[in-house]
C-alpha positions as CSV (number, residue, x, y, z in Angstrom):
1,X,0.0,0.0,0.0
2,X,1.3,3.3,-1.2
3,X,2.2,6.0,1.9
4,X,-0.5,8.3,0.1
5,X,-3.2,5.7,0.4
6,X,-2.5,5.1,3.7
7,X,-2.7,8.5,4.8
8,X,-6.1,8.9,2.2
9,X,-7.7,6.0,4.5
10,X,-6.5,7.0,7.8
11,X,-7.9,10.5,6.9
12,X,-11.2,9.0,6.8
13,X,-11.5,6.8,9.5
14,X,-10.4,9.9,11.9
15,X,-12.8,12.1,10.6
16,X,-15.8,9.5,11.0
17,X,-14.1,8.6,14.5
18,X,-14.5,12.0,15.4
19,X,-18.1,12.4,13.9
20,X,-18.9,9.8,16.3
21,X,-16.9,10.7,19.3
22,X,-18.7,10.6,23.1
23,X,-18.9,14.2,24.1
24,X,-16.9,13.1,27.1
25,X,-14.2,12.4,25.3
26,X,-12.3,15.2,24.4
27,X,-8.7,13.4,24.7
28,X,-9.3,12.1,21.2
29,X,-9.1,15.2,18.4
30,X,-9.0,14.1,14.7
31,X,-5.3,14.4,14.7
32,X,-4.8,11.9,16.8
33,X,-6.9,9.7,15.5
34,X,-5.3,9.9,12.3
35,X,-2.0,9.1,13.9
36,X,-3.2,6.5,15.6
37,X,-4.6,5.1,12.2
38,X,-1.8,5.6,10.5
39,X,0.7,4.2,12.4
40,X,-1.7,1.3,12.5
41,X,-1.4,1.5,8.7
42,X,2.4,1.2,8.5
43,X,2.9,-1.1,10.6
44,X,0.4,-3.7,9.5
45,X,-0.8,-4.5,13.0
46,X,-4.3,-3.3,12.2
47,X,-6.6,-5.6,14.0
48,X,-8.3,-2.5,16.3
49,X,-8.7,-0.2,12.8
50,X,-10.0,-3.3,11.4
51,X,-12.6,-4.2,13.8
52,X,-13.9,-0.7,14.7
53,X,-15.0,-0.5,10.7
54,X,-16.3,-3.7,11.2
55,X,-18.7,-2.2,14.0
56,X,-19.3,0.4,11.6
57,X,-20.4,-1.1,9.0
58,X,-22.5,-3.4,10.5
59,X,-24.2,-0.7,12.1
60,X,-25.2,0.0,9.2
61,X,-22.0,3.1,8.8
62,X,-21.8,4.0,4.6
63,X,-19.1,5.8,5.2
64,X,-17.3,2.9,6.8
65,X,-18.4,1.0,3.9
66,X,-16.2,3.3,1.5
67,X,-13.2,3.4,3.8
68,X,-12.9,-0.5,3.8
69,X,-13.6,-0.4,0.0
70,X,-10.8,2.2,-0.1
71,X,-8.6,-0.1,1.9
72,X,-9.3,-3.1,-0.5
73,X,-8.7,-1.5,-3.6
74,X,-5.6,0.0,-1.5
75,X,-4.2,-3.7,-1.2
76,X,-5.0,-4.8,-4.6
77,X,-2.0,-5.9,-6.9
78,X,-1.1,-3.0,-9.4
79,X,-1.8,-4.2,-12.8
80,X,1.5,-4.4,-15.1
């Protein structure tokens, strides 16, 4: 996965973390998300990333639809 789909996709995920963020919890800004997320990125241990979408989407999240669709096409092998 390229660096700028990486940073495209964590991005995402920390804006729709955010947009779903406890009002209590005011520790987590977007920017940390997205470091969070992409550190997860780059260093392939992405189990937490990949379960939250998974929550996501199957509560019913569209926009956590298109991230993992992101992620997939992210993964894919370049044709030649």
């Amino acid at each position: 996965m390229k660096r700028e789909q990486m940073e495209a996709i964590a991005a995402r995920a920390a804006r729709l973390a955010v947009s779903n963020l406890d009002a209590a919890d005011e520790y987590m800004t977007e920017q940390r998300y997205y470091k969070e997320y992409l550190d997860q990125l780059r260093t392939g241990d992405t189990i937490c990333l990949r379960s939250w979408i998974a929550q996501e989407i199957e509560a019913g999240c569209r926009e956590a639809v298109e991230i993992l669709k992101m992620w997939i096409r992210a993964e894919l092998p370049v044709a030649a």
